[in-house]
FIDRENFI-615279 format. One line per field, with one value per residue: x, y, z of N, C-alpha, C, CB in turn; residue in one letter; residue number from 1. Coordinates in nm, 4 decimals. Glycine has a CB too. Layout:
N
n_x: (X_...)
n_y: (Y_...)
n_z: (Z_...)
ca_x: (X_...)
ca_y: (Y_...)
ca_z: (Z_...)
c_x: (X_...)
c_y: (Y_...)
c_z: (Z_...)
cb_x: (X_...)
cb_y: (Y_...)
cb_z: (Z_...)
residuo: (a_...)
num: (NUM_...)
//
This chain:
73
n_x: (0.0831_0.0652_0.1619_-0.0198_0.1558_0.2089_-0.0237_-0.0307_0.1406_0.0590_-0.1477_-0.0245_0.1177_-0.0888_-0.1835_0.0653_0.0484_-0.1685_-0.0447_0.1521_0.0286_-0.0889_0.0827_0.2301_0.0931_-0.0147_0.2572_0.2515_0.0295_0.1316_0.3952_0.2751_0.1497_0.3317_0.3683_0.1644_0.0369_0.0456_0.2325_0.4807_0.3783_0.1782_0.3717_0.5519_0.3928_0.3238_0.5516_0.6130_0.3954_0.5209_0.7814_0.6413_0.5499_0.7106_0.8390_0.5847_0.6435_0.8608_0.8435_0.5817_0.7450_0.8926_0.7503_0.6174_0.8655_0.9446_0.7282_0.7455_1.0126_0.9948_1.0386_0.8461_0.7317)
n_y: (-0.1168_0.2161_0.5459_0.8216_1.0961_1.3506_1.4358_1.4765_1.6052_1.8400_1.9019_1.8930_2.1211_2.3345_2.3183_2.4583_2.7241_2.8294_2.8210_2.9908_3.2429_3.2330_3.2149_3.4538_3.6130_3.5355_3.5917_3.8713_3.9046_3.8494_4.0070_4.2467_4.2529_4.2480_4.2782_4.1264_3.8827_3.5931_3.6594_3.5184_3.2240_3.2641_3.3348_3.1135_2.9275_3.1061_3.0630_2.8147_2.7334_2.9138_2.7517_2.4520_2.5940_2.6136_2.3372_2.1620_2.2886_2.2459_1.9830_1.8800_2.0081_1.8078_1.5937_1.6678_1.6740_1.3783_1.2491_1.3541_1.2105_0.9518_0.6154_0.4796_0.0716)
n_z: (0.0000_-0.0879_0.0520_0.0341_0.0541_-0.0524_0.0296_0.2994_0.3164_0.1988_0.4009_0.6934_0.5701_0.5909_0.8830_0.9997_0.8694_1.0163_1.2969_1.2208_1.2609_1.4636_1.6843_1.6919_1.7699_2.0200_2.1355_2.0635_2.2686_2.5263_2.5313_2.5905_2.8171_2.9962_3.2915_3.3947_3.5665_3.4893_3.2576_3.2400_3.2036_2.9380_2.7675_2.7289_2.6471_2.4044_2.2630_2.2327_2.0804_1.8562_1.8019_1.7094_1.4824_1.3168_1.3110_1.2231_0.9452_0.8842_0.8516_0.6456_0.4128_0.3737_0.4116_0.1487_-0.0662_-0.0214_-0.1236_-0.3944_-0.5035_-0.4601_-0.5183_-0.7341_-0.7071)
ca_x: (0.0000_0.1646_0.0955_-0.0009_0.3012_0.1769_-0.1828_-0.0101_0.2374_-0.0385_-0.2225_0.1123_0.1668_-0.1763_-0.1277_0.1857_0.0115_-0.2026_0.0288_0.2445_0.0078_-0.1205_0.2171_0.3361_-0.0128_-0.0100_0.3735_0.2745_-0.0259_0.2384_0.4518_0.1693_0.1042_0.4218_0.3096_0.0078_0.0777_0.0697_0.3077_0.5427_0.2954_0.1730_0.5337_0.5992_0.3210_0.3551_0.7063_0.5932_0.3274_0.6186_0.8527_0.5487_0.4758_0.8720_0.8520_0.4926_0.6574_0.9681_0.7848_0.5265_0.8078_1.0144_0.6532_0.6257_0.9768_0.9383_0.6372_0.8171_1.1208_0.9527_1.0683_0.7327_0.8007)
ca_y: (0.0000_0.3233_0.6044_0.9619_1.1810_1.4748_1.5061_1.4861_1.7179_1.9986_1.9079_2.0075_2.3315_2.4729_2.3298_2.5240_2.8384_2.8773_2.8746_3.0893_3.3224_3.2439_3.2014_3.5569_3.6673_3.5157_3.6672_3.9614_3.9249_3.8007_4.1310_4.3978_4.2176_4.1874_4.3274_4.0590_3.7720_3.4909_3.6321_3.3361_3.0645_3.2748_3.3415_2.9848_2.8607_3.1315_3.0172_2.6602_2.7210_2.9084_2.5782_2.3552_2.5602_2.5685_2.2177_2.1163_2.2987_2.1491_1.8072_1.8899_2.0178_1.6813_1.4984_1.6709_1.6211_1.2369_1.2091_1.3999_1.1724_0.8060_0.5148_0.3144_-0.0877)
ca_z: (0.0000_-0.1395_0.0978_-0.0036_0.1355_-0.0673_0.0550_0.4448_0.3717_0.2281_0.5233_0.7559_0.5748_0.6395_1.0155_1.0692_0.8413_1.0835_1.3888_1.2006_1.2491_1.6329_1.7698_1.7192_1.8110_2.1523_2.1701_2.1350_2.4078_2.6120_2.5745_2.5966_2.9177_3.0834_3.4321_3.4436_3.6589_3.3818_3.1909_3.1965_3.0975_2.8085_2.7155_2.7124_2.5227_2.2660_2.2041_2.2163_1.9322_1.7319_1.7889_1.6614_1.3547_1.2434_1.3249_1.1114_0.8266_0.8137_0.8268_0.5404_0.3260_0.3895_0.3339_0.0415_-0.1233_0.0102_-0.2273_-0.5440_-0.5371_-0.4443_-0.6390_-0.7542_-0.7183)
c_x: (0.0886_0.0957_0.0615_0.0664_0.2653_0.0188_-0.1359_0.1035_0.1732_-0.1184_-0.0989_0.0978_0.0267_-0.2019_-0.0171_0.1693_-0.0669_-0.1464_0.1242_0.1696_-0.0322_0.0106_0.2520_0.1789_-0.0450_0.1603_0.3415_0.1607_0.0081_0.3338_0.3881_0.1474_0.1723_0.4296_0.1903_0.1259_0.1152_0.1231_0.3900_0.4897_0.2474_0.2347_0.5245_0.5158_0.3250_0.5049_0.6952_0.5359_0.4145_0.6651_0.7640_0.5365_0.6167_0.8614_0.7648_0.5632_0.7448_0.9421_0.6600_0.6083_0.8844_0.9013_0.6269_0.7018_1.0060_0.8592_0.6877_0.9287_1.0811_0.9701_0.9363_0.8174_0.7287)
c_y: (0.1247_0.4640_0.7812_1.0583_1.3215_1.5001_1.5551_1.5825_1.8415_2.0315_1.9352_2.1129_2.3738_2.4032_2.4647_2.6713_2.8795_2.9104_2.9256_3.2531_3.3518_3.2674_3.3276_3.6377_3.6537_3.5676_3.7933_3.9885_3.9531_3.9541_4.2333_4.3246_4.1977_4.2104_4.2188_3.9005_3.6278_3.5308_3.5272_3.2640_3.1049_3.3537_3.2258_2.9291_2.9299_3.0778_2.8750_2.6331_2.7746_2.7782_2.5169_2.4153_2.5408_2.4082_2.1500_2.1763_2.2536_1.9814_1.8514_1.8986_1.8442_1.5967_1.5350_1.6198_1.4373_1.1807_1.2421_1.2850_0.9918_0.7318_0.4299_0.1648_-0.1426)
c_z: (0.0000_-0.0368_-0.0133_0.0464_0.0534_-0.0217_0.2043_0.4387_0.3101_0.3345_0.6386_0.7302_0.5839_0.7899_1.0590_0.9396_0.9120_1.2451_1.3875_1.2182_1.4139_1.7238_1.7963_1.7814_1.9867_2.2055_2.2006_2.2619_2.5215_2.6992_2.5647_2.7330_3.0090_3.2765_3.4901_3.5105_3.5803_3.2807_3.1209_3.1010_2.9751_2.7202_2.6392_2.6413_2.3565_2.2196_2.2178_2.0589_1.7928_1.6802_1.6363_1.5070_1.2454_1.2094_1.1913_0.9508_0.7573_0.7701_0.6825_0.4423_0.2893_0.3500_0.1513_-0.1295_-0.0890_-0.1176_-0.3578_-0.5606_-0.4663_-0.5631_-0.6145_-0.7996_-0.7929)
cb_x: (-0.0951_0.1517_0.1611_-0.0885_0.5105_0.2091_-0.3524_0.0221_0.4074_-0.1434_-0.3164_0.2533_0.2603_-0.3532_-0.0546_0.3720_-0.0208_-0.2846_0.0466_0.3081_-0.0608_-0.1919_0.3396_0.4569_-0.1143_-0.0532_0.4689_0.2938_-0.0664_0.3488_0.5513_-0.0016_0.0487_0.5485_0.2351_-0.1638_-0.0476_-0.0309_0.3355_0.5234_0.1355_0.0825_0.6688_0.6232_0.1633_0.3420_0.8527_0.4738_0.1852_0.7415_0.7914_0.3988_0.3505_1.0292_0.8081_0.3204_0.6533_1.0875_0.6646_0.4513_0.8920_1.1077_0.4943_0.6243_1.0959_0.8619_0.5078_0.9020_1.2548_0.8117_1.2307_0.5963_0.8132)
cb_y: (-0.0010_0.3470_0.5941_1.0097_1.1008_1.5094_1.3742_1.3425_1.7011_2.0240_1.7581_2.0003_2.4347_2.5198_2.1920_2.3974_2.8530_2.8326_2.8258_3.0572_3.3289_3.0913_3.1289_3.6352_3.6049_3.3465_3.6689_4.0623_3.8568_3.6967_4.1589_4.4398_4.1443_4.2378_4.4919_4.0118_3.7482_3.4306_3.6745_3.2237_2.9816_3.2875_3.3331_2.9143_2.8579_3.2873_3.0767_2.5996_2.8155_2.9799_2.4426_2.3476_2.7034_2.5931_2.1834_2.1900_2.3836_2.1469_1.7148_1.9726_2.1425_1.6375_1.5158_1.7395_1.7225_1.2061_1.2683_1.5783_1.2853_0.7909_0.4149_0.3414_-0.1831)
cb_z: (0.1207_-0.3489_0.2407_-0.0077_0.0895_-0.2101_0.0534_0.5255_0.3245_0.1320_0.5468_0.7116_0.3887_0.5295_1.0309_1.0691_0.7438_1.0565_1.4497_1.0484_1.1384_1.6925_1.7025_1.5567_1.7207_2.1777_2.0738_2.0436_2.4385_2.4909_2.5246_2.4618_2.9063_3.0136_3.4092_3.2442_3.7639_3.3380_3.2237_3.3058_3.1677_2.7889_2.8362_2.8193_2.5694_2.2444_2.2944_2.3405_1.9384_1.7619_1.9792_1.7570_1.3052_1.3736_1.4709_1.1481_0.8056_0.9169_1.0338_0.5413_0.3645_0.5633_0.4239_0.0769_-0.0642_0.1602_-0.2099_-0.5422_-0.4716_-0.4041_-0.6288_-0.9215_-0.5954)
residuo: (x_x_x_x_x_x_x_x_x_x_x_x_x_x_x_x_x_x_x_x_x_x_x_x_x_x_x_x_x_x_x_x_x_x_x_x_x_x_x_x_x_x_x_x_x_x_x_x_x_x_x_x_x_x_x_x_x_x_x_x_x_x_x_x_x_x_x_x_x_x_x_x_x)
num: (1_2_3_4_5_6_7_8_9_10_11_12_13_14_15_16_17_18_19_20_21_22_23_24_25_26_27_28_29_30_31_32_33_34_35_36_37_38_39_40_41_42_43_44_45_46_47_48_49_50_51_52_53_54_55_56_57_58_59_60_61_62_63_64_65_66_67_68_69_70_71_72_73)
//
């Protein structure tokens, strides 16, 4: 069974297009808020959801280019 590696790696990049857009959005919450008591934690999660969307995009691209360059058997 041959998988589809390009349908899961367009489905990645609009994962990690949309937490390219939350991530810096909860950053800057984060730093307009730096006096509020939960700073920290929603520091740390916005810089978690960055991580994640670096992460989903480098994996879609790599699913992508997996599927372009597959040898059929």
């Amino acid at each position: 069974m041959k998988k589809n590696y390009l349908l899961v790696g367009f489905k990645r990049l609009l994962v990690s297009l949309f937490l390219m857009f939350l991530g810096p959005t909860v950053l800057f919450q984060a730093f307009k808020n730096d006096d509020h008591e939960w700073y920290m934690i929603v520091l740390a999660i916005g810089l978690i959801i960055c991580a994640t969307a670096i992460f989903t995009l480098f994996s879609g691209i790599m699913s992508i280019i997996k599927h372009i360059f597959e040898k059929d058997l």
